[in-house]
C-alpha positions in Angstrom: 185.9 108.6 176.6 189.0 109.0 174.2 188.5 112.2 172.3 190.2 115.0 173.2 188.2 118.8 174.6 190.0 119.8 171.0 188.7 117.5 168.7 185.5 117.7 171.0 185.7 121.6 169.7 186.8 121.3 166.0 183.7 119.0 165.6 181.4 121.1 167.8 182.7 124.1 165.4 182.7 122.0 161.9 178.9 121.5 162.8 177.9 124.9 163.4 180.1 126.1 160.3 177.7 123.2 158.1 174.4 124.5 160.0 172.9 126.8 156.6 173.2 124.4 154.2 171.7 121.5 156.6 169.0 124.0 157.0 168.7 123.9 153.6 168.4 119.8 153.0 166.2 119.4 155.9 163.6 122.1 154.5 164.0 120.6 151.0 163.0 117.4 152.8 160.1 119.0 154.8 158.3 120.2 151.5 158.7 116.8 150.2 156.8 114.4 153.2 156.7 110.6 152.2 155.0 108.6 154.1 155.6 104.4 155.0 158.3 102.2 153.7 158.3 103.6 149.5 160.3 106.8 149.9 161.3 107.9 146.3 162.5 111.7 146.7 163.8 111.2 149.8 165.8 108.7 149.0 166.8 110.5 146.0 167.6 113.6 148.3 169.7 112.0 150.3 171.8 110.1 147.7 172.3 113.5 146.1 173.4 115.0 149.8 176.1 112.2 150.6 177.4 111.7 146.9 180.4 113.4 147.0 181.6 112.0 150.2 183.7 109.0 148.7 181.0 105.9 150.2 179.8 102.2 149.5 176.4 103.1 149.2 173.8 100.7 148.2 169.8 100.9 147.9 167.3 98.7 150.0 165.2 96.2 147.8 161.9 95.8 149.6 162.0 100.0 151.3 163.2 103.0 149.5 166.5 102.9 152.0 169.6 104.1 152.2 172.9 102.6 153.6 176.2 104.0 153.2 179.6 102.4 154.7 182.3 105.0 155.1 185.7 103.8 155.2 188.3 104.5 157.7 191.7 105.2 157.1 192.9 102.5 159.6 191.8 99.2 160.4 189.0 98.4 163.5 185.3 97.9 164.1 182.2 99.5 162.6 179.5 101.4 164.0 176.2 102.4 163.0 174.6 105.7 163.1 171.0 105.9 162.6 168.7 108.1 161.1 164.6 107.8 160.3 163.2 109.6 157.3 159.3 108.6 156.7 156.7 111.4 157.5 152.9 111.2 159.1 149.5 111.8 157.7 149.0 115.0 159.0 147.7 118.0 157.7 150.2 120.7 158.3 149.4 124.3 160.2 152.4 125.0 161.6 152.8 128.3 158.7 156.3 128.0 158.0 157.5 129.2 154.9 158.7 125.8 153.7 155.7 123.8 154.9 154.4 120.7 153.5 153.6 120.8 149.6 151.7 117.2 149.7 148.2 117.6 150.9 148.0 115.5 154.3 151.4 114.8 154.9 153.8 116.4 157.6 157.3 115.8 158.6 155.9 116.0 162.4 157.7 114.0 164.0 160.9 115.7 163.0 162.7 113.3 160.9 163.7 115.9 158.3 165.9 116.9 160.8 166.8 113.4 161.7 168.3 112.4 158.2 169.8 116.4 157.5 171.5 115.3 160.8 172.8 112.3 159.3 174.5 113.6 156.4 175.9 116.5 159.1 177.8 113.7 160.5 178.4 112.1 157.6 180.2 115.0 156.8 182.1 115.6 159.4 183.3 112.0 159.6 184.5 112.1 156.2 186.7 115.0 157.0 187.9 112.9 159.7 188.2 109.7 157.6 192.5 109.2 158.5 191.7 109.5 162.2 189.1 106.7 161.7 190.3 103.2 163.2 187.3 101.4 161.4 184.4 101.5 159.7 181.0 103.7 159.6 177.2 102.7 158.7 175.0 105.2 158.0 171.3 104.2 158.0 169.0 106.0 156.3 165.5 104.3 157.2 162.2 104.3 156.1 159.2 102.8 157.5 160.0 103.7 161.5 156.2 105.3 161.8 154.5 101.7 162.6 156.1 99.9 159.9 159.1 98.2 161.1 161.6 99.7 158.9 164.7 98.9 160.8 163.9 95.3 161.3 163.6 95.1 157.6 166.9 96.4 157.1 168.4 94.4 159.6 166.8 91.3 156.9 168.5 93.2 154.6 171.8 93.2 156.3 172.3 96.7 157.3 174.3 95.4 160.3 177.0 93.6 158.3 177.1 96.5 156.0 180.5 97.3 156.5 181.8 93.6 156.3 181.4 92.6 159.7 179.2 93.1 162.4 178.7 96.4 163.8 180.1 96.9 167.3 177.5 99.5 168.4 174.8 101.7 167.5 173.7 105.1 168.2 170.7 107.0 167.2 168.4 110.4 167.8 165.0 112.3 168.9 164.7 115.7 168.1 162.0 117.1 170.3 159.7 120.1 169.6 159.0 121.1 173.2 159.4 119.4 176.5 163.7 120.0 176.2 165.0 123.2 175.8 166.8 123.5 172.4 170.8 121.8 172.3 170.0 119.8 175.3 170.5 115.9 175.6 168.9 113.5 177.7 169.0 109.6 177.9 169.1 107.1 179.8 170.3 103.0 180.9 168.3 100.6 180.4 164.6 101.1 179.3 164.6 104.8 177.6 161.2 104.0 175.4 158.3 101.8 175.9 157.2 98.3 174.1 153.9 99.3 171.7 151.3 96.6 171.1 148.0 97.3 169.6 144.7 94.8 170.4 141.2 94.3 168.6 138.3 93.1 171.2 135.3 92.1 169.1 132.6 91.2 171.3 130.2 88.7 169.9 126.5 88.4 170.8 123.1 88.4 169.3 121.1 91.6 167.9 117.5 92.3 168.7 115.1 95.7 168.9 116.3 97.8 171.3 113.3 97.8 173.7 113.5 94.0 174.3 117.7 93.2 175.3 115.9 90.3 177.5 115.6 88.4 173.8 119.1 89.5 173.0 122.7 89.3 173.9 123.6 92.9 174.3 127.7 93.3 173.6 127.7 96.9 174.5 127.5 96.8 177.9 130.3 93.9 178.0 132.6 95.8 176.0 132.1 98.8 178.3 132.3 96.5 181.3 135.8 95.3 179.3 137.0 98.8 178.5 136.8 99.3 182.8 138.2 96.1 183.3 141.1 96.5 181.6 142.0 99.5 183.4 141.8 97.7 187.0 143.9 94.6 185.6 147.0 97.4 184.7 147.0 97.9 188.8 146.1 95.0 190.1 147.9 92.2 188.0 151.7 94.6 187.1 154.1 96.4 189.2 153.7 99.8 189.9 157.2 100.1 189.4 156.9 98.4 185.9 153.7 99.5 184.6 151.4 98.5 181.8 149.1 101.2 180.3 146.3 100.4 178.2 144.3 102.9 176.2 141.2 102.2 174.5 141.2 104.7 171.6 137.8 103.5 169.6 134.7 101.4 170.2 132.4 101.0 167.6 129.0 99.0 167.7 125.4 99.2 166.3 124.1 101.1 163.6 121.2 103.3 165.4 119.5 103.8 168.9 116.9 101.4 168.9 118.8 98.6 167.5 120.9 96.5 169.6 123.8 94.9 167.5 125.4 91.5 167.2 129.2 92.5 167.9 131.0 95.5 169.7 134.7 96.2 168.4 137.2 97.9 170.8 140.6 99.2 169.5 143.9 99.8 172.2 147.5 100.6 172.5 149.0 99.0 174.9 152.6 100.0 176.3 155.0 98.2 178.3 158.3 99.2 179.8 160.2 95.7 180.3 160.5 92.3 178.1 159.7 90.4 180.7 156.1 92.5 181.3 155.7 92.9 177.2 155.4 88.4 177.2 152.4 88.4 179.7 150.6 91.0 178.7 148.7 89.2 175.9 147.6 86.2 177.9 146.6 88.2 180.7 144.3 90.8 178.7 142.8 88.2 176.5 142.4 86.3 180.3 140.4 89.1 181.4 138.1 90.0 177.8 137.3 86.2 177.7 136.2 85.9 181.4 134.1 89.2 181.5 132.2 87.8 177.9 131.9 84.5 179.1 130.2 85.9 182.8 127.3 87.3 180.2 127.2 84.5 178.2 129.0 85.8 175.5 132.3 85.1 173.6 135.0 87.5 172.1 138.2 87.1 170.4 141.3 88.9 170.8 143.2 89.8 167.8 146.9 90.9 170.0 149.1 92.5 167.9 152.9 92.9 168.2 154.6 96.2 167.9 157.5 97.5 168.7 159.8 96.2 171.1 161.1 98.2 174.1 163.9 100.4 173.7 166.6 99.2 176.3 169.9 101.7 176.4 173.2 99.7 177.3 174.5 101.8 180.5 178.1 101.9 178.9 177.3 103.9 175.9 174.4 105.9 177.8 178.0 106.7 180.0 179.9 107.4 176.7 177.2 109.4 175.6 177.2 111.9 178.5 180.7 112.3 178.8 180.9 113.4 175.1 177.9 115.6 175.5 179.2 117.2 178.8 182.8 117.7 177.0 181.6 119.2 174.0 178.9 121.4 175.8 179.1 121.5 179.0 178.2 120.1 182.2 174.6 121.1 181.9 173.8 120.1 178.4 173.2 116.7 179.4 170.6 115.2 181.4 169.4 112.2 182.4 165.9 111.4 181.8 164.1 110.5 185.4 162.2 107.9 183.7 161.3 106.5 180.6 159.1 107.6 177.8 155.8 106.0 176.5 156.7 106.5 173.1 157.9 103.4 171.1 160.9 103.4 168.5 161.9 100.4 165.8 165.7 102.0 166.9 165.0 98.9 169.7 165.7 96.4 167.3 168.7 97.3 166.9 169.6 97.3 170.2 168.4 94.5 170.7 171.0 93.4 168.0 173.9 95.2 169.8 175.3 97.4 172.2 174.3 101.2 171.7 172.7 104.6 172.7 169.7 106.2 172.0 168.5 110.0 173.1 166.7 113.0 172.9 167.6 116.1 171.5 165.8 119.1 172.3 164.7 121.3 169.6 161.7 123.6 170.8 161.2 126.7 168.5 163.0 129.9 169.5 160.6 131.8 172.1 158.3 129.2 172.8 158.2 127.9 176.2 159.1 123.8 176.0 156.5 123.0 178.8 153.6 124.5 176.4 155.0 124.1 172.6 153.4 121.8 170.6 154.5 118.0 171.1 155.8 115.9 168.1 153.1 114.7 166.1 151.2 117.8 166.4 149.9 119.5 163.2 151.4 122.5 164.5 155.3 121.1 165.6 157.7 123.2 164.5 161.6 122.5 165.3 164.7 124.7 165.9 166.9 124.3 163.4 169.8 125.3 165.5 169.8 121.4 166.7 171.4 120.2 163.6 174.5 122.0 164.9 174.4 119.8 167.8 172.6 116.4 166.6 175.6 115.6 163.7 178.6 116.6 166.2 177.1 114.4 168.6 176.9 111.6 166.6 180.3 112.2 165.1 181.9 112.1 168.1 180.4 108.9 169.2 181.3 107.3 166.3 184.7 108.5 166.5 184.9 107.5 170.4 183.9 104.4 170.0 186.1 103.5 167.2 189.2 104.4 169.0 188.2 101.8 171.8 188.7 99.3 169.5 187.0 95.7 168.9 
């Protein structure tokens, strides 16, 4: 770590002097939800936020993105800060006074807070811009909800923005309960899980439901699959390098006297290491085939890839908590005892270059984090006091990293 406990201060006290009219952007952006890769007011939003900030900005072609290269006023490397702006269809209840004004649509996940943060640091790097030995990236990305945004803004070249490949890259999680408000927490290596999805369609032969001797019954094989599946996660991976599979719908026949031809089983399946994500298919599809065949059956397996896992590099998780514990204190950093089963498209970039991703507590004023409602929820709600910590954060790395040099 490079910076000084002064500039450490100034940008700790230049983020809480921007707080109201962050506030303001990110409820502007919470009345406004978009959800996928097509995000037309958001983008707009955003363009109008950072348009006075002297950037190269340019628009995404295939996703409603943003990217914006701040210039330095020295020569050196560039870095990338990150933030996600799509939505989720959920119905809002949390009964703010700036909730959601399109019907099934919810910033739940907090990324309202995730670009207003953005902008915070892009700020507050652009008041900095002489001290700057390089170059800055700011991502603004769509699509990080299941749709692979990032990747398609890496094919866009979001990494070679600035002219050059980006040195590192550094990105956030607010979190409506589980951290108390202002804290961070990461960690080296993994910090979020590989997510894969998987179709089972069991195929057999339909008949009347009082005669399964002149059938082939798939019910009873998919639920024989469903239990299977659960003992191959103990038996066939490391305890210390799980594999958790959850089957989250079976669907099959039509009425209760009716046995049907197929049986259809939808999963997520999580992973916490690259080397355990590459077997995973083969092995499950192993297991599915073996149990259909022992009936006389057959069933395919339609394996789907999702997101990688997200894998920290230990030097920036250490850059990270020095900056954190200089600009906050000791306590305001902690580092997370294990990883999380969520999955993030940020792991594409990492797995591009060196960086840091975290968590950022932001449970609501009074509420307890162990019981307030997780991200996702209908009713998540946020403390906006974090966007006094997530953009001085971010700054600061940024800043850090850039004095180190190439």
């Amino acid at each position: 770590m490079t910076l000084s406990p002064e500039t450490l201060a100034a940008l700790r006290s230049d983020a809480t002097a921007q707080l109201p009219s962050l506030v303001e952007l990110r409820r502007a952006l919470h009345r406004s939800p978009e959800i996928g890769l097509h995000l037309p007011t958001t983008q707009q939003l955003v363009l109008d936020a950072i348009a006075l900030l002297g950037l190269e900005v340019r628009r995404g072609t295939g996703l409603s993105s943003v990217v914006a290269v701040l210039r330095g006023g020295r020569p050196g490397p560039a870095v990338l800060l990150r933030g996600d702006m799509d939505a989720l269809p959920v119905t809002e209840d949390t009964g703010e006074p700036f909730t959601s004004e399109r019907d099934g649509v919810m910033h739940a996940c907090g990324h309202d807070l995730h670009v207003a943060g953005l902008v915070g640091a892009a700020r507050l790097l652009a008041d900095r811009r002489d001290e700057l030995a390089g170059d800055v990236v700011l991502m603004f990305q769509p699509g990080e909800e299941g749709d692979h945004g990032a990747r398609l803004m890496i094919e866009e070249g979001v990494l070679d923005a600035a002219g050059s490949r980006v040195v590192a890259v550094y990105g956030l999680h607010v979190m409506s309960s589980v951290l108390p408000t202002g804290l961070v927490a990461s960690k080296a290596g993994t910090m979020l899980a590989a997510a894969d999805s998987v179709v089972v369609t069991v195929h057999g032969r339909g008949g009347h439901g009082s005669m399964p001797h002149l059938a082939a019954d798939p019910v009873p094989v998919a639920a024989e699959i469903v239990l299977a599946l659960q003992a191959m996660v103990t038996r066939q991976f490391d305890v210390f390098d799980p594999v958790v599979v959850t089957v989250g719908r079976i669907a099959a026949g039509t009425t209760n006297n009716v046995i049907p031809a197929t049986a259809v089983l939808e999963a997520t399946v999580r992973s916490f290491s690259e080397a355990t994500h590459a077997v995973v298919p083969e092995r499950l599809t192993r297991v599915v085939d073996g149990i259909a065949a022992a009936h006389g059956l057959t069933a395919t397996v339609d394996y789907r890839r999702g997101y990688p896992v997200t894998s920290n590099t230990p030097a920036e998780v250490d850059r990270l908590a020095g900056l954190v514990r200089g600009m906050l204190g000791e306590q305001a950093y902690l580092t997370a005892p294990q990883p999380l089963s969520g999955a993030e498209d940020f792991s594409y970039l990492l797995q591009e270059v060196p960086g840091a991703y975290f968590g950022l507590g932001a449970t609501p004023p009074g509420e307890d984090p162990a019981t307030a409602a997780y991200n996702h929820s209908a009713q998540a709600r946020f403390a906006e006091e974090s966007l006094a910590v997530g953009p001085a954060v971010l700054a600061a790395l940024a800043l850090d990293r850039l004095a180190e040099g190439g």
